[in-house]
KOLTOR-38124 format. One record per residue: residue number from 0; residue in three letters; x, y negated, z of N, C-alpha, C, O in turn. Coordinates in Angstrom, 2 decimals. Layout:
residues N
+-----+------+---------+---------+---------+---------+----------+---------+---------+---------+---------+---------+---------+---------+
! seq ! type !  n.east ! n.north !    n.up ! ca.east ! ca.north !   ca.up !  c.east ! c.north !    c.up !  o.east ! o.north !    o.up !
+-----+------+---------+---------+---------+---------+----------+---------+---------+---------+---------+---------+---------+---------+
! NUM !  ALA !       X !       Y !       Z !       X !        Y !       Z !       X !       Y !       Z !       X !       Y !       Z !
...
+-----+------+---------+---------+---------+---------+----------+---------+---------+---------+---------+---------+---------+---------+
This chain:
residues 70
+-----+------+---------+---------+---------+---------+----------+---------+---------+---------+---------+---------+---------+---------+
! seq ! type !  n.east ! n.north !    n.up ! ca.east ! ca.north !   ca.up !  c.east ! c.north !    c.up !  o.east ! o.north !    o.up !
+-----+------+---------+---------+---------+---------+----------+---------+---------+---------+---------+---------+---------+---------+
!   0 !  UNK !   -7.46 !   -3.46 !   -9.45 !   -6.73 !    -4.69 !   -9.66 !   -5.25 !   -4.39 !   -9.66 !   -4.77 !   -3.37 !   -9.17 !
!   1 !  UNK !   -4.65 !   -5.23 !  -10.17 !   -3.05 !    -5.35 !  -10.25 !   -2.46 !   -6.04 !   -9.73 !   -3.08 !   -7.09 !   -9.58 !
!   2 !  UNK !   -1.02 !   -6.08 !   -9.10 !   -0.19 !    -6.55 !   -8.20 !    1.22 !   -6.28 !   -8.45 !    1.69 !   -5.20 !   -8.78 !
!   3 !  UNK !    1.97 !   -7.56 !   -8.23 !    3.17 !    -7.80 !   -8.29 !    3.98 !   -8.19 !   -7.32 !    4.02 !   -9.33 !   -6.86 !
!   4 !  UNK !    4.68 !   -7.19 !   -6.96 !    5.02 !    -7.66 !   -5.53 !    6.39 !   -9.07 !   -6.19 !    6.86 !   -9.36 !   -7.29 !
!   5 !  UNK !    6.62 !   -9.77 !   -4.20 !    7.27 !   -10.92 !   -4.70 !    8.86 !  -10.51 !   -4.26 !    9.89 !  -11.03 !   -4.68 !
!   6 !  UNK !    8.68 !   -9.31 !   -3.21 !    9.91 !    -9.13 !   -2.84 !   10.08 !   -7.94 !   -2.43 !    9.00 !   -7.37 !   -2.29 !
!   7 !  UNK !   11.47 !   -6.97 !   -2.03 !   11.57 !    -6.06 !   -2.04 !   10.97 !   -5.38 !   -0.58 !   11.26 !   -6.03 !    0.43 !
!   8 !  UNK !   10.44 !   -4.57 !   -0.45 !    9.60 !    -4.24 !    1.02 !    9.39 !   -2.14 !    1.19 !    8.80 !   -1.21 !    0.65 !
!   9 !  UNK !   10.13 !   -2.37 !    2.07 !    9.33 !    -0.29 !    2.39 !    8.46 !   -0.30 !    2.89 !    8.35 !   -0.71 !    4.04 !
!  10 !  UNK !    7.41 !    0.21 !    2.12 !    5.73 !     0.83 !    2.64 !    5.75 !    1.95 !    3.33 !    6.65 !    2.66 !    2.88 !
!  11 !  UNK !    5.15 !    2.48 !    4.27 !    4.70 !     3.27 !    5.07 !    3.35 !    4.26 !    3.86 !    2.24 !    3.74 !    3.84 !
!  12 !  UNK !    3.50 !    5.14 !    3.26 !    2.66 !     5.45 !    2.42 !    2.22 !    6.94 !    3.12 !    3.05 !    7.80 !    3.43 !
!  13 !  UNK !    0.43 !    7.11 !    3.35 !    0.08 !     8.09 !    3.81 !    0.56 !    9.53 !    3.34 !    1.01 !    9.60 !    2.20 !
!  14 !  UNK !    0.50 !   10.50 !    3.98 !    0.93 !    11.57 !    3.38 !    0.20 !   12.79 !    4.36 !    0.07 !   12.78 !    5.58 !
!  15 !  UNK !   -0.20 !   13.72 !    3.46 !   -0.52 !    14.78 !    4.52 !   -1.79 !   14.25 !    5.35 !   -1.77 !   14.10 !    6.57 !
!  16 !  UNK !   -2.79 !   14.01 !    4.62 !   -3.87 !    13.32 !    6.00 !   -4.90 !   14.42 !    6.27 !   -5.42 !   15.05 !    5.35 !
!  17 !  UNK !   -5.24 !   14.68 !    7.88 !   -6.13 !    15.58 !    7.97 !   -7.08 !   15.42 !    8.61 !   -7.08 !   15.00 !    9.76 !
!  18 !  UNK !   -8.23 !   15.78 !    7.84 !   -9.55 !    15.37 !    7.64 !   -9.87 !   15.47 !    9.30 !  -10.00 !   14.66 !   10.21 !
!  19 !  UNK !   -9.93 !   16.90 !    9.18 !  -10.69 !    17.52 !   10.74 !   -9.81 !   17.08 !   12.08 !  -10.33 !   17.26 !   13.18 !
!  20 !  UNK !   -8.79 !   16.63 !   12.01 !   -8.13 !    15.80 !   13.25 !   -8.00 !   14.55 !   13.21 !   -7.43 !   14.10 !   14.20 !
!  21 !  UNK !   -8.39 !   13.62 !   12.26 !   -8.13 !    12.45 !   11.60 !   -6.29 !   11.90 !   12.18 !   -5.85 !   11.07 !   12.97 !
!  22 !  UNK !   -5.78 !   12.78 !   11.36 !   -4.10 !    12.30 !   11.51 !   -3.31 !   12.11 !   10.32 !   -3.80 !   11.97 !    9.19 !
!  23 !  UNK !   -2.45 !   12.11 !   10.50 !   -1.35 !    11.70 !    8.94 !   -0.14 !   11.44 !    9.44 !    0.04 !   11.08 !   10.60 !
!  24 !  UNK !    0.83 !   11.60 !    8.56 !    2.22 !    11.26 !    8.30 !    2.36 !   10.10 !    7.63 !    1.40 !    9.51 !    7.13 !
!  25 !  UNK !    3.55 !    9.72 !    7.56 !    4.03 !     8.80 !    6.44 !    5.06 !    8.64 !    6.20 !    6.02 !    8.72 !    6.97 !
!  26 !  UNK !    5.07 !    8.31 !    4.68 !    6.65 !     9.03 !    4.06 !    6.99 !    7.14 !    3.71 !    6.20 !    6.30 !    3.27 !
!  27 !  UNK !    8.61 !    6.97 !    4.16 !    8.97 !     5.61 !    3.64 !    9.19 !    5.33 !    2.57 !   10.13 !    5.95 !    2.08 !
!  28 !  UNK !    8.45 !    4.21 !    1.58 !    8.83 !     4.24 !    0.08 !    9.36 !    2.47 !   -0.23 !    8.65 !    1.59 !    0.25 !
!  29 !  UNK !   10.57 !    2.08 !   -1.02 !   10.77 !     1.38 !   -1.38 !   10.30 !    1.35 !   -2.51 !   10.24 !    2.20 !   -3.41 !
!  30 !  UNK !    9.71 !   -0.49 !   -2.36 !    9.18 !    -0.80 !   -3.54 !    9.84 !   -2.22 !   -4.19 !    9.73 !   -3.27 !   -3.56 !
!  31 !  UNK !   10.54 !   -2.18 !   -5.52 !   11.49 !    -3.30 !   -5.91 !   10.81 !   -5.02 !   -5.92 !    9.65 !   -5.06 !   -6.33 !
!  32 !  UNK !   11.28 !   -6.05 !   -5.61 !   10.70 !    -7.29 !   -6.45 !   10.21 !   -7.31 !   -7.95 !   11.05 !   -7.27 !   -8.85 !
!  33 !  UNK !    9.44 !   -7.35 !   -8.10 !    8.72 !    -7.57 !   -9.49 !    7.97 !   -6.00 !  -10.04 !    7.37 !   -5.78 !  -11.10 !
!  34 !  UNK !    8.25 !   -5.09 !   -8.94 !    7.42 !    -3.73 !   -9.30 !    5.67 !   -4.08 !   -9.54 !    5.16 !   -4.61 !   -8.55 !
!  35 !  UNK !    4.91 !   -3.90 !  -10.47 !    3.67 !    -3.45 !  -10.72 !    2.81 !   -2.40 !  -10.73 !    3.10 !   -1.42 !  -11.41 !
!  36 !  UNK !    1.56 !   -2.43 !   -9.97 !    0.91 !    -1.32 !   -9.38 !   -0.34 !   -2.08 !   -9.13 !   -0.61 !   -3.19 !   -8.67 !
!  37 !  UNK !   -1.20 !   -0.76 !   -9.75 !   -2.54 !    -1.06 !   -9.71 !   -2.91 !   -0.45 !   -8.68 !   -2.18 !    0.45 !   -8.25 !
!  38 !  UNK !   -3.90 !   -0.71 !   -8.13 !   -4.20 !    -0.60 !   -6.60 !   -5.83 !   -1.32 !   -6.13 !   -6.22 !   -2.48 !   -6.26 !
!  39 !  UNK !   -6.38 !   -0.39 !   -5.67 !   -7.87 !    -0.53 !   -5.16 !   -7.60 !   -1.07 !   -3.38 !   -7.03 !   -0.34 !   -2.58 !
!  40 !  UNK !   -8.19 !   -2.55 !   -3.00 !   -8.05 !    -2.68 !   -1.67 !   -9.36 !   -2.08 !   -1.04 !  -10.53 !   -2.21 !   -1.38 !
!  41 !  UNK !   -8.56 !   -1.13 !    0.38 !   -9.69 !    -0.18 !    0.99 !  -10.32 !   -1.02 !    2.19 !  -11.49 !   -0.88 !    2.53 !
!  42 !  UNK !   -9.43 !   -1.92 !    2.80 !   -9.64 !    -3.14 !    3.91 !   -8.91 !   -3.97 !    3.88 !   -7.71 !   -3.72 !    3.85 !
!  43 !  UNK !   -9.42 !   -5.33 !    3.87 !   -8.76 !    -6.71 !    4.06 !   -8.92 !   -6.98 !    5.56 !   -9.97 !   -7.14 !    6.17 !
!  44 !  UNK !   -7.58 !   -6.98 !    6.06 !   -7.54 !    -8.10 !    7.35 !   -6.96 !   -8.72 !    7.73 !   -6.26 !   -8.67 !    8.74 !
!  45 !  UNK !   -7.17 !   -9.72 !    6.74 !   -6.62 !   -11.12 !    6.68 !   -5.71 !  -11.65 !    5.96 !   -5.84 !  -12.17 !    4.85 !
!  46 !  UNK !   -4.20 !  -11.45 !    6.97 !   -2.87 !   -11.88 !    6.20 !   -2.58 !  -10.27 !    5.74 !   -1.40 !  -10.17 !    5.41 !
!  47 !  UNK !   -3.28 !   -9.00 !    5.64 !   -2.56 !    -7.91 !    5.50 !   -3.91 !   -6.95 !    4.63 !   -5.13 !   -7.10 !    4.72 !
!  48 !  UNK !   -3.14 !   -6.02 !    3.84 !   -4.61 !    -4.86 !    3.66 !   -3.94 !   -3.43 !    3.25 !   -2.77 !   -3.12 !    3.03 !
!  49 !  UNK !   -4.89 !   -2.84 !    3.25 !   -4.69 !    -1.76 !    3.24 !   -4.82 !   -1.42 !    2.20 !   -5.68 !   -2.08 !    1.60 !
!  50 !  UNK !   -4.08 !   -0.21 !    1.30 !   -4.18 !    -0.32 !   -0.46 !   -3.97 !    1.18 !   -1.04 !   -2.88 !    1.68 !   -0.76 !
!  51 !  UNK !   -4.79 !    1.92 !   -1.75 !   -4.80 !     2.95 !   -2.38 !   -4.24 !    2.72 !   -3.92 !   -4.76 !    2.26 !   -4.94 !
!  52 !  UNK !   -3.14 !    3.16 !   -3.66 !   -2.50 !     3.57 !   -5.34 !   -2.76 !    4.19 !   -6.23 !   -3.04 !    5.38 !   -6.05 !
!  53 !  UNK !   -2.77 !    3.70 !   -7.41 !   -3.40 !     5.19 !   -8.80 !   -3.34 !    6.22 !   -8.76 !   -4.07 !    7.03 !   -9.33 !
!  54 !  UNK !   -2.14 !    6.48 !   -7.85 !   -2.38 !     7.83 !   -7.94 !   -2.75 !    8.61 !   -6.48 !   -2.16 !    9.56 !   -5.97 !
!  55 !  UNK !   -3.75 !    7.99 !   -6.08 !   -4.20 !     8.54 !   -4.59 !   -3.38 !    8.30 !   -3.68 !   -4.03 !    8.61 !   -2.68 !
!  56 !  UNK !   -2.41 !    7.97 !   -3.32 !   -1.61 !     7.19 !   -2.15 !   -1.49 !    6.38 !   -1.50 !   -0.94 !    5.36 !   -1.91 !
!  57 !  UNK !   -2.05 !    6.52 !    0.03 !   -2.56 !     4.78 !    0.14 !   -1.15 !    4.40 !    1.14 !   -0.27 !    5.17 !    1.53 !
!  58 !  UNK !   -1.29 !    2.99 !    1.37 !   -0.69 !     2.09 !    1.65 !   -1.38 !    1.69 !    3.30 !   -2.61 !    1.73 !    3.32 !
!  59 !  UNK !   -0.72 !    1.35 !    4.58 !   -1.61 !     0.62 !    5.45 !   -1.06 !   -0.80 !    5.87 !    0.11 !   -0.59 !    6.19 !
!  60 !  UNK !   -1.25 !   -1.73 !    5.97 !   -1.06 !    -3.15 !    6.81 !   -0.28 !   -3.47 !    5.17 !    0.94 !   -3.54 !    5.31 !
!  61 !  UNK !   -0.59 !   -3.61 !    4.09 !    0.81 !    -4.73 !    3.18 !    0.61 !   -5.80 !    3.41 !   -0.57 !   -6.13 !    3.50 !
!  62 !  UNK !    1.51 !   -6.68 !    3.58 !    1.19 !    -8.31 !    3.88 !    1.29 !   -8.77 !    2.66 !    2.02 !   -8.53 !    1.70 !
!  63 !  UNK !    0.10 !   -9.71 !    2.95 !   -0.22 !   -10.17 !    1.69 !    0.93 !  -11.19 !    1.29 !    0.58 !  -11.75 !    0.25 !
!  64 !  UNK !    1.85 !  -11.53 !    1.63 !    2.74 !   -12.61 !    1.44 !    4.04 !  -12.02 !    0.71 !    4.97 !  -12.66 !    0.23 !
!  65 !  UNK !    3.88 !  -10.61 !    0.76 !    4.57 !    -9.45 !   -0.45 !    4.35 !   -9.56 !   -1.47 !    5.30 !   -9.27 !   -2.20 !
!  66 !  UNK !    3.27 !   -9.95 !   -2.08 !    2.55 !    -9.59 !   -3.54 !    1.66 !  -10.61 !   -4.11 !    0.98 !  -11.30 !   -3.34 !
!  67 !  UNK !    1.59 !  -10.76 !   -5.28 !    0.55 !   -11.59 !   -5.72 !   -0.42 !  -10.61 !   -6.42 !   -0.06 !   -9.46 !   -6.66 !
!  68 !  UNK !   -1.75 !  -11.11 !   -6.79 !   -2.17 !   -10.02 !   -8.04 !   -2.20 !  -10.49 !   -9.08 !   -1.84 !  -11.66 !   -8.94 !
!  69 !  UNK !   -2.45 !  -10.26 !  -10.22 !   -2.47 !   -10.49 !  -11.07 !   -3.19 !   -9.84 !  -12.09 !   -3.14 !  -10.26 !  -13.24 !
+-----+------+---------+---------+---------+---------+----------+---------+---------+---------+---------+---------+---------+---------+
């Protein structure tokens, strides 16, 4: 699915995740008002979800009050 965010917001985007310790980094990424990105949701909870990017990069907690889809 596709998404448009409504306003400008830095994501916390996984980086470096390891399998056999279950840990990770995360690198800060700004993302503009009106940026588009397709994106598979991995968990909904609730007002927030968690979101894998096209190109394998996921996302944790985006509030949903960031983005519409479209």
């Amino acid at each position: 699915m596709k998404i448009r965010f409504k306003e400008t917001v830095e994501l916390d985007i996984v980086a470096n995740y390891e399998e056999d310790g279950d840990t990770f980094d995360t690198e800060l990424e700004v993302i503009s008002v009106g940026d588009e990105h397709e994106v598979d949701v991995i968990e909904d909870k609730g007002d927030a979800i968690d979101i894998q990017f096209g190109d394998g990069s996921m996302a944790l907690n985006v509030q949903k009050a960031w983005f519409t889809f479209i």
